[in-house]
C-alpha positions as CSV (number, residue, x, y, z in Angstrom):
1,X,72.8,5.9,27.3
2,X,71.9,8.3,24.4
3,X,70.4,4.6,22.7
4,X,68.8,3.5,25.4
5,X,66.7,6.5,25.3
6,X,65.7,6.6,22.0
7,X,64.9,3.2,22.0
8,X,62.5,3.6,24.7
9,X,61.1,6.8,23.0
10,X,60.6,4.3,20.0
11,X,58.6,1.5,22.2
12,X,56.6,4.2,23.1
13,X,55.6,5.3,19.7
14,X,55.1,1.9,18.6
15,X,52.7,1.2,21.2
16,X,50.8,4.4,21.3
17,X,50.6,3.4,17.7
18,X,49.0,0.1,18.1
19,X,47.1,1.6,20.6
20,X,45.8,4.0,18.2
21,X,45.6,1.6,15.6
22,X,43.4,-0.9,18.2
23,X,41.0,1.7,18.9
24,X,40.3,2.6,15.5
25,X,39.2,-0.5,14.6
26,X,37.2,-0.9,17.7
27,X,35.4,2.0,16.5
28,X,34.9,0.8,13.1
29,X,33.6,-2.3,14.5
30,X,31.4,0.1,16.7
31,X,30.5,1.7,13.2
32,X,29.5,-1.1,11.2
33,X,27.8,-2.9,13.8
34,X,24.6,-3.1,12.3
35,X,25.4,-5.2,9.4
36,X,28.2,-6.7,10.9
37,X,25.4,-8.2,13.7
38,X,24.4,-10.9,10.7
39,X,26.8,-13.3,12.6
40,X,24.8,-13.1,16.2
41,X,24.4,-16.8,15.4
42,X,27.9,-18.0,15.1
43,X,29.1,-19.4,18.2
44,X,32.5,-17.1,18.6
45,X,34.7,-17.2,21.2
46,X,37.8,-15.7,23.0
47,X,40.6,-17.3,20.3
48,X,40.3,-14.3,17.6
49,X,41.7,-16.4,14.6
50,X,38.8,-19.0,14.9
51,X,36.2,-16.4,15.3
52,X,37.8,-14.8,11.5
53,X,37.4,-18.1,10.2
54,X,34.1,-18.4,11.3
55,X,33.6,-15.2,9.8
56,X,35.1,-15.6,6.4
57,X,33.4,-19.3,6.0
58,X,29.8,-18.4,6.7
59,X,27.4,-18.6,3.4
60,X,24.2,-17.2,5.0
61,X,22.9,-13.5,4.3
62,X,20.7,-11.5,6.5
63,X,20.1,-9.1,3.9
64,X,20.4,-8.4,0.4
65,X,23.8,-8.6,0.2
66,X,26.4,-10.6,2.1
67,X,29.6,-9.5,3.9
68,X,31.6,-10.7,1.0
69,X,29.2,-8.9,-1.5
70,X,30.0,-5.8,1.0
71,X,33.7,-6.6,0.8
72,X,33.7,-6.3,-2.9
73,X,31.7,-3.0,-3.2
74,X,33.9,-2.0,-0.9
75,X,37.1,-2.0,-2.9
76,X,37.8,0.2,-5.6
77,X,36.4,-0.8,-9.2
78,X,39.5,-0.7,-10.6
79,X,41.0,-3.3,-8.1
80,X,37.7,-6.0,-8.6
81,X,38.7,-8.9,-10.4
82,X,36.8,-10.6,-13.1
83,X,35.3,-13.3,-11.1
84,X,34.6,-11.0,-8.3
85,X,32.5,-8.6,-10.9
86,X,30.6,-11.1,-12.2
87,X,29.2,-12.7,-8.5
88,X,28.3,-8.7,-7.9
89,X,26.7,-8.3,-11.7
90,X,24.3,-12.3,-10.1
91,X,23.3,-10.2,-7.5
92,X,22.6,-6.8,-8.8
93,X,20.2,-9.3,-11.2
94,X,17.8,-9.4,-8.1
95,X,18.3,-6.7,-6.3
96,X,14.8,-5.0,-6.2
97,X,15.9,-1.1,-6.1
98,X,17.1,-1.8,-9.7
99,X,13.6,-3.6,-10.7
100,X,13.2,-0.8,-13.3
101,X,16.1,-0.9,-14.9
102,X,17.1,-3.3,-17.7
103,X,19.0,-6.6,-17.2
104,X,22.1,-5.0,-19.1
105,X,22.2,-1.7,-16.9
106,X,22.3,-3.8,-13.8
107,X,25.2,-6.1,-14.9
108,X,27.2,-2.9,-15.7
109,X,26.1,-0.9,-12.5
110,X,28.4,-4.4,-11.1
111,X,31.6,-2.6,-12.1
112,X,31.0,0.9,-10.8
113,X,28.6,0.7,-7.7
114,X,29.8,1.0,-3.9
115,X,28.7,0.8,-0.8
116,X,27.7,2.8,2.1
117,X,26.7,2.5,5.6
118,X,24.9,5.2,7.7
119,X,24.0,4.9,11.8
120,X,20.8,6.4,12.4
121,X,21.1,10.5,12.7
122,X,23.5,10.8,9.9
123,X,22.8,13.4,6.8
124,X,23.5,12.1,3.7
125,X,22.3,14.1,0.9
126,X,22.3,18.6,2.0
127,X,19.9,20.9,0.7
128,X,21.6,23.6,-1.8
129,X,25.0,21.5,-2.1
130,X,26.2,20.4,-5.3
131,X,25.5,16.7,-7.0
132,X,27.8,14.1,-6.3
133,X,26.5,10.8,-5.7
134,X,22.9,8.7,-6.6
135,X,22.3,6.1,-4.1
136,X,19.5,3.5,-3.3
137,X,18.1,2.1,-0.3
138,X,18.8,-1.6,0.5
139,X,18.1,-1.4,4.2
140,X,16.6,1.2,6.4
141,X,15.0,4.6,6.2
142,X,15.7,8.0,4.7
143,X,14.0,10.9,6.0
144,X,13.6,13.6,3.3
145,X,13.3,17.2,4.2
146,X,13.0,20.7,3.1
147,X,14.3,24.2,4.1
148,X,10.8,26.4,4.5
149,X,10.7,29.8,6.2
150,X,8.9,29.7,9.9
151,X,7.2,33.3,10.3
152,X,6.7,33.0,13.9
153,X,10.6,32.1,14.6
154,X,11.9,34.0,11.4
155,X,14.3,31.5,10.2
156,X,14.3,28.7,8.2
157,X,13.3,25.2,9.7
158,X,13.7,21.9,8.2
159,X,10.8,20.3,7.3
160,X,10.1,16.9,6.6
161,X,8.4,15.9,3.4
162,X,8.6,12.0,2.5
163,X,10.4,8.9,3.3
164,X,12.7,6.6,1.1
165,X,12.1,3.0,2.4
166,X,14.3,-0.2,0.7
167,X,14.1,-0.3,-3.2
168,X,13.7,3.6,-3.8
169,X,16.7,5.7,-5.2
170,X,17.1,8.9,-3.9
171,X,19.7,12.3,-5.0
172,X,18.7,11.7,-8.4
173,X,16.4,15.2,-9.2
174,X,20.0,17.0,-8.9
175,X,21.5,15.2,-12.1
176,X,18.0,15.4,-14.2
177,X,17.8,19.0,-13.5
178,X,21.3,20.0,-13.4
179,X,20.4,22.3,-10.1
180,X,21.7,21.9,-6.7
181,X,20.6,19.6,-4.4
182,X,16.4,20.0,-3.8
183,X,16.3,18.3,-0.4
184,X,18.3,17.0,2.6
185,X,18.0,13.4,3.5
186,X,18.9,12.1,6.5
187,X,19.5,8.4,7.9
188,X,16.1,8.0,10.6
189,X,17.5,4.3,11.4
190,X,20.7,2.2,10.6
191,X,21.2,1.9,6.9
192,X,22.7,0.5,3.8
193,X,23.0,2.2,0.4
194,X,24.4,1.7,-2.9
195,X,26.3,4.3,-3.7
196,X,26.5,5.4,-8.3
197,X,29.3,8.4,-8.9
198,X,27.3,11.0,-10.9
199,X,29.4,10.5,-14.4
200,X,28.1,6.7,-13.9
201,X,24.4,7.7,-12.7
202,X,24.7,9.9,-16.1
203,X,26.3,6.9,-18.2
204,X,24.5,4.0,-17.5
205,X,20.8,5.2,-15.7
206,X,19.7,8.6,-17.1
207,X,18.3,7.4,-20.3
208,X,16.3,5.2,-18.6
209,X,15.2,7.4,-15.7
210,X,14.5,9.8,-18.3
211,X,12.2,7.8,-20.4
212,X,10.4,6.5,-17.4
213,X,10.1,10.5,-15.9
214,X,8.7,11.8,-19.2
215,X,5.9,8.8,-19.6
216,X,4.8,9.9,-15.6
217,X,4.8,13.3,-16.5
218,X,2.4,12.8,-19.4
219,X,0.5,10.8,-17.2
220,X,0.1,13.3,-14.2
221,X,-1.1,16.1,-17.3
222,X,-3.6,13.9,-18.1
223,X,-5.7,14.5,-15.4
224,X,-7.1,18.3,-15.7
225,X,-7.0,18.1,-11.0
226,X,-3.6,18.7,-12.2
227,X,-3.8,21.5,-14.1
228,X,-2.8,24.4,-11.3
229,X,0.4,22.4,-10.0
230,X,3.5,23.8,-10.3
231,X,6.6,22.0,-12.0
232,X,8.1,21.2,-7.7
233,X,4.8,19.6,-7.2
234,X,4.9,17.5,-10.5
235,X,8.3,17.2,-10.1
236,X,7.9,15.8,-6.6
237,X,4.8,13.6,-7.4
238,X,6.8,11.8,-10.3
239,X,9.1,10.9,-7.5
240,X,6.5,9.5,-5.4
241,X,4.2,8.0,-7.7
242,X,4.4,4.9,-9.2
243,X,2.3,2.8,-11.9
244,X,0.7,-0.2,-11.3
245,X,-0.3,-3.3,-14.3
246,X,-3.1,-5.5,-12.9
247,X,-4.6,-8.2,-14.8
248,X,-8.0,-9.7,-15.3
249,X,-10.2,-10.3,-12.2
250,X,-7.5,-9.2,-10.2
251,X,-7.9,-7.3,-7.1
252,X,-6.8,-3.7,-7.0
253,X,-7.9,-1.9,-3.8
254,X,-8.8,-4.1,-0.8
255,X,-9.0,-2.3,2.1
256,X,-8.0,-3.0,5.8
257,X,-9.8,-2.2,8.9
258,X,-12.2,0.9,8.4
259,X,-11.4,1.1,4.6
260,X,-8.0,2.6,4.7
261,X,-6.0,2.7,2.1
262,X,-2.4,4.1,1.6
263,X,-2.3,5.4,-1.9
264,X,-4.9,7.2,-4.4
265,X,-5.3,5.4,-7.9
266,X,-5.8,7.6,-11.3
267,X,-7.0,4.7,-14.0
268,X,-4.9,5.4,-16.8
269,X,-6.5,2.8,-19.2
270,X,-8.9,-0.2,-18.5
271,X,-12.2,-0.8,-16.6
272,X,-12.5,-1.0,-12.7
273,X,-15.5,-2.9,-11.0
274,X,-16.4,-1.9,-7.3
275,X,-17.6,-5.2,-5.5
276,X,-19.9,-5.0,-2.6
277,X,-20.4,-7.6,-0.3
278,X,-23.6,-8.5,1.9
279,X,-22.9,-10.5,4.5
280,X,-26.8,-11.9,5.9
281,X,-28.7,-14.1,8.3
282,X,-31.5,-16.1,6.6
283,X,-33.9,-18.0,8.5
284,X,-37.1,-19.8,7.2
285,X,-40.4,-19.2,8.1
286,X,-41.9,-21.5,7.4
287,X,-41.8,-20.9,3.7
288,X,-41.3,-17.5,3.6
289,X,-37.4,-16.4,3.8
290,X,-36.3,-13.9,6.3
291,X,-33.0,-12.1,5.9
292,X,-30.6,-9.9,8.0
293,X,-27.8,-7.4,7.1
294,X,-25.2,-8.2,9.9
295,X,-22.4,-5.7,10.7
296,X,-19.1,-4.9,8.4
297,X,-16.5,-6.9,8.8
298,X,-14.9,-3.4,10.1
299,X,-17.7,-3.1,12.8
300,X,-17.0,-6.4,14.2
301,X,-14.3,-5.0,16.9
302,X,-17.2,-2.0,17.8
303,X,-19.7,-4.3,18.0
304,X,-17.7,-7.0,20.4
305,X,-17.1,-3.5,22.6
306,X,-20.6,-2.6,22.3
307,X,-21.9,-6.2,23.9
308,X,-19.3,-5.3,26.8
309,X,-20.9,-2.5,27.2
310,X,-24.2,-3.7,27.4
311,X,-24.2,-5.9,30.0
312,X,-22.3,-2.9,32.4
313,X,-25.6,-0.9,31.0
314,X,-22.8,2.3,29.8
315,X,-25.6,3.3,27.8
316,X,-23.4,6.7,27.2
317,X,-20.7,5.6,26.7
318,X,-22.3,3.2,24.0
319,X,-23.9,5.8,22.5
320,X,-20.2,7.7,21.6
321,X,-18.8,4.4,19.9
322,X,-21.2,2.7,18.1
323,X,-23.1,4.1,15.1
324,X,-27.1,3.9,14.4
325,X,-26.9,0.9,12.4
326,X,-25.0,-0.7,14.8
327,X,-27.2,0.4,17.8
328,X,-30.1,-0.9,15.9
329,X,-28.4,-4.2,14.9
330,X,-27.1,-5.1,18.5
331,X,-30.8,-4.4,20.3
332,X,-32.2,-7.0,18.0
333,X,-31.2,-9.8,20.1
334,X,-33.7,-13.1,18.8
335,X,-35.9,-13.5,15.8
336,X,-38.9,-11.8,15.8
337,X,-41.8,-13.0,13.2
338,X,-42.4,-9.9,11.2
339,X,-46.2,-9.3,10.0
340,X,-45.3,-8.0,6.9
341,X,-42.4,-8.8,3.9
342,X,-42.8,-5.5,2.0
343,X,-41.3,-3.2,4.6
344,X,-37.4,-2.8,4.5
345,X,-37.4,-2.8,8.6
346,X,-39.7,-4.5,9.9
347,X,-39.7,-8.1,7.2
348,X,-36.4,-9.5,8.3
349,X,-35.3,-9.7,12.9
350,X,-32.2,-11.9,13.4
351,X,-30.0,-12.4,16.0
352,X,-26.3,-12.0,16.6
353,X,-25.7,-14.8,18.6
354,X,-23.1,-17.0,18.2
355,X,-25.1,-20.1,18.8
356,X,-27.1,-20.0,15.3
357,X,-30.2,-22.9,15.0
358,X,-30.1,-25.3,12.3
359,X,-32.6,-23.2,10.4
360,X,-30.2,-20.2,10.1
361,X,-27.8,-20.2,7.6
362,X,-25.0,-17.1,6.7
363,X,-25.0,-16.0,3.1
364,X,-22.3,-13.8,1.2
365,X,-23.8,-11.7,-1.7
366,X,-22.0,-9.8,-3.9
367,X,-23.1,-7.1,-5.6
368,X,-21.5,-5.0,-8.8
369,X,-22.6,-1.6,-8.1
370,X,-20.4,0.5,-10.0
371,X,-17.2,0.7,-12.8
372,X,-13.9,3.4,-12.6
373,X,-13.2,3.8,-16.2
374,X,-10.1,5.9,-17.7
375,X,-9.4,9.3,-15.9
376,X,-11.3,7.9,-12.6
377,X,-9.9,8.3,-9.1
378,X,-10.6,6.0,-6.2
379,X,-9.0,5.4,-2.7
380,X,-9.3,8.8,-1.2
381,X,-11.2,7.8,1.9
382,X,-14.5,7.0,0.7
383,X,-16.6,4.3,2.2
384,X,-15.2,0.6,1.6
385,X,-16.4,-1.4,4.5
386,X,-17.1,-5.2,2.7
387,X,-16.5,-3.3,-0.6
388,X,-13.1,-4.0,-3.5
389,X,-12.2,-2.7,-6.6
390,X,-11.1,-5.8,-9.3
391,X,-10.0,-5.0,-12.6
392,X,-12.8,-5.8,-15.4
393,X,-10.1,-6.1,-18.1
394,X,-6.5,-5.2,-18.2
395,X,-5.8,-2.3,-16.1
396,X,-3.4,0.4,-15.7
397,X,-3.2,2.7,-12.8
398,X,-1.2,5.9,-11.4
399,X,-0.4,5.0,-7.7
400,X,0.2,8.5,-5.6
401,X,0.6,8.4,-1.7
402,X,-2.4,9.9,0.1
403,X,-0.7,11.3,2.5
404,X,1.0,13.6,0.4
405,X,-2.0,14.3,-2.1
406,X,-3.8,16.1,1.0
407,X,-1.2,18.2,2.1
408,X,-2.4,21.9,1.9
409,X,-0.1,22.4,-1.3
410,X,-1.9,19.6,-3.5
411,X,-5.3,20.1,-1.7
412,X,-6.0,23.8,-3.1
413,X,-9.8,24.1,-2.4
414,X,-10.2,20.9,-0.7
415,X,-10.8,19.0,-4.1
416,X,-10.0,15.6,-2.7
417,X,-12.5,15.9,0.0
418,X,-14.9,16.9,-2.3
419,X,-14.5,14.3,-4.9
420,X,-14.3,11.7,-1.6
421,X,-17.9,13.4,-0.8
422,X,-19.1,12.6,-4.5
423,X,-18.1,9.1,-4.5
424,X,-19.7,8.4,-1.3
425,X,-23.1,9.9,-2.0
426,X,-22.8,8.2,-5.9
427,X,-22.1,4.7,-4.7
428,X,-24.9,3.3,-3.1
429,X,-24.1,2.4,0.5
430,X,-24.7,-1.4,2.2
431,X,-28.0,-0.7,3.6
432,X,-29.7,0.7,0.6
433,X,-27.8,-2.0,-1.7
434,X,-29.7,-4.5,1.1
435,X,-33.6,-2.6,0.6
436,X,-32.7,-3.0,-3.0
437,X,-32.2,-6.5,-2.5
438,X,-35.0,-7.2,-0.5
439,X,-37.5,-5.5,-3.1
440,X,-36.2,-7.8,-5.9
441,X,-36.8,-11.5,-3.4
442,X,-40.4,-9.9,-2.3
443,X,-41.3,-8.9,-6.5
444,X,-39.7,-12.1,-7.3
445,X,-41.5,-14.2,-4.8
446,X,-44.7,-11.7,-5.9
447,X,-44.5,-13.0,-9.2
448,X,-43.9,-16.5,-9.0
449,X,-47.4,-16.4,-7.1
450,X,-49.3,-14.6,-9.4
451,X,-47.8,-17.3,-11.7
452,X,-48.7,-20.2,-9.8
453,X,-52.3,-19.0,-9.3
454,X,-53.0,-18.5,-13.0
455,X,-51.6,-21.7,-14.0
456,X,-54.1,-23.5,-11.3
457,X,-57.1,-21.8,-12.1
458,X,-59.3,-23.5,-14.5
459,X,-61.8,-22.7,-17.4
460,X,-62.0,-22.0,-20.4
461,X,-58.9,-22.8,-22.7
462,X,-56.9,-19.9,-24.0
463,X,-56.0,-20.6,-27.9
464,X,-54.1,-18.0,-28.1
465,X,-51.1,-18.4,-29.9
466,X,-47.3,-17.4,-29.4
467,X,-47.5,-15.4,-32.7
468,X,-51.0,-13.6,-31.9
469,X,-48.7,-12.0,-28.8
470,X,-47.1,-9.1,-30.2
471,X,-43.0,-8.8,-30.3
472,X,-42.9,-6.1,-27.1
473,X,-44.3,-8.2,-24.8
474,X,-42.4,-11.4,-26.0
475,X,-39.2,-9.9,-24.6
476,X,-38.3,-11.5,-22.0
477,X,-37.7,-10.2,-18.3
478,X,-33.5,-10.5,-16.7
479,X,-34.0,-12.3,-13.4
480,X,-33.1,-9.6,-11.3
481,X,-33.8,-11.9,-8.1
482,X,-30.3,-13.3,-8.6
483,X,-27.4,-11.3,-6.8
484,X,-25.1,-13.9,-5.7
């Protein structure tokens, strides 16, 4: 009897084991959903041992790495094998967190580095705790934060203060500084890190890191709008910053709708030209050549509104959205002839309807109205509509998020918004760049009359000859008609 009992006691341990056991892995499952969700194609079903060798036969990725990549990183380095370390070493080749890094550092990184997964909400990295681990971002987002003191509540509040996005490292600053930990980071979605032990971080990347956070320092003390920062706030901008190689002709800063752009570029070396365009109406009369200066391409949504607006006659309403460019571009609705070609107004009426006549034709001009040379900064909000910035030869720039260059910290006197100010009022903007324009087709058209009309007058012969001219006036005039 006394058997039979403990027999039965045993039953029950072993299944409240497997039951325990089953609902650990449930929650693991639960856990690792997010990369384990890679397989939502696979046609699984209820028998479990065809749905694991689905599982363990599938060759496609979702992300950077695979499940069996995953698999491996997840095992100790000791226990990797040979073949195993060298198919980790092939993809750690092109993983793009270790970009800056050299080819050799990557293949070793193959025989220490793990792997990590994170739900959204987790905290990965605390403020003030010791160093352990480096890690980099393959997938999701880290939000950083900082401990600052709230006066109206009297405690300290985290605060957030950047974002780590896929192919940034983060928990570094700990190890280059030897000081606690400056920041707590926490996971704002689902995501995957790789995961360096410090001795390793200290082994195989410092040296580089090092190098590459010395040359950003020297190139943040170049700039004397630098000069009051503290070592946090160079500290925190060599994390952010990057530098930037462009080549001949290519295109640095293009800007999106209403000239937005997301960092602020310091030229380090090379030549920068800014590129305006002038997009026109020209229309013959009879032989006389009428332009007009239509909208940016970043007015073109305001202008669509403004027609709509228009025809419900919401004159106030129209006069909140549109500007006075605008307002004067959209009443102009047919050609007018214009008496005279000398005024900047009055020479040129177009419409903007869609329906152009085969007399009209649309021209793109554009104009070089200005270089950024070495200890220049551009991209801090100042006008670009129809405007770019191409390198003039090779190039080298220091790329630092604006967001973060006009917080109150880095903005001591408002000196971004007052070196936005000076670029504005020093670049020329499209509707003086167009008078300009217009003076140079009415002196050019000027002159070849005055040309024409001495070359048909008759009369006595002039003998004078080419070398009875003297040298000053022999030099000949650039055709400053030409702006295309």
């Amino acid at each position: 009897m006394a058997s039979k009992k403990k027999a039965d006691l045993e039953k029950q341990q072993r299944r409240a084991l497997m039951r325990f056991r089953f609902r650990s892995l449930v929650r693991a499952v639960i856990a690792n959903n997010f990369w384990l969700s890679e397989l939502e194609d696979q046609e699984l079903g209820d028998n479990a041992r065809r749905n694991i060798a689905i599982i363990v036969r599938r060759k496609g990725r979702k992300g950077l790495l695979t499940i069996f990549d995953k698999m491996i990183l997840n095992q100790p380095a000791s226990s990797r094998t040979a073949e195993q370390t060298d198919k980790l070493a092939e993809v750690f080749r092109r993983l793009e967190c270790l970009s800056r890094f050299p080819m050799e550092t990557r293949e070793k990184l193959a025989n220490c580095a793990g792997y990590r997964y994170y739900n959204a909400g987790r905290t990965v990295l605390r403020e003030g705790n010791l160093p352990i681990s480096v890690y980099f971002v393959l997938n999701g987002e880290i939000t950083v934060s900082r401990l600052q003191w709230d006066p109206v509540y009297k405690q300290h509040v985290d605060v957030p203060c950047g974002v780590r996005v896929p192919g940034e490292m983060f928990g570094d600053i700990a190890f280059l500084y030897d000081c606690p930990r400056t920041a707590t980071c926490t996971t704002a979605t689902d995501c995957e890190l790789l995961c360096v032990s410090g001795e390793d971080f200290l082994r195989l990347i410092e040296p580089t890191l090092r190098l590459q956070w010395n040359q950003m320092q020297e190139a943040i003390r170049r700039f004397q709008y630098f000069d009051h920062w503290t070592e946090d706030q160079i500290r925190e901008c060599c994390i952010l910053a990057k530098v930037a190689h462009y080549e001949p002709q290519q295109q640095i800063a293009v800007p999106g709708t209403g000239g937005d752009l997301e960092y602020a570029y310091f030229v380090l070396s090379g030549q920068c030209m800014v590129l305006q365009g002038l997009k026109m109406l020209k229309k013959m009369r009879g032989k006389r050549q009428c332009f007009h200066l239509l909208p940016a391409e970043s007015d073109d949504r305001l202008l669509h509104i403004a027609e709509r607006l228009m025809k419900r006659k919401n004159s106030d309403v129209l006069e909140t959205v549109l500007s006075p460019t605008l307002r004067q571009s959209l009443s102009r609705l047919s050609l007018v002839p214009s008496d005279r070609c000398e005024d900047h107004d009055d020479e040129v009426e177009a419409s903007f309807s869609q329906t152009k006549s085969p007399e009209e034709q649309l021209e793109h001009h554009f104009l070089d109205v200005g270089t950024y040379s070495c200890g220049s900064v551009f991209g801090l909000g100042e006008r670009m509509q129809d405007r770019s910035i191409v390198a003039r030869n090779h190039v080298q720039c220091m790329l630092i998020p604006r967001y973060w260059l006009f917080m109150k910290h880095q903005n001591t006197g408002n000196v971004w918004q007052r070196i936005k100010m000076y670029l504005d009022l020093a670049i020329p903007s499209r509707e003086q760049l167009f008078r300009k324009f217009l003076d140079d087709i009415n002196w050019m058209a000027y002159r070849k009359k005055v040309v024409d009309e001495i070359m048909q007058r008759g009369g006595r012969q002039n003998r004078t000859r080419l070398g009875d001219v003297p040298i000053v006036c022999r030099v000949e005039q650039s055709d400053v008609g030409r702006c295309e």
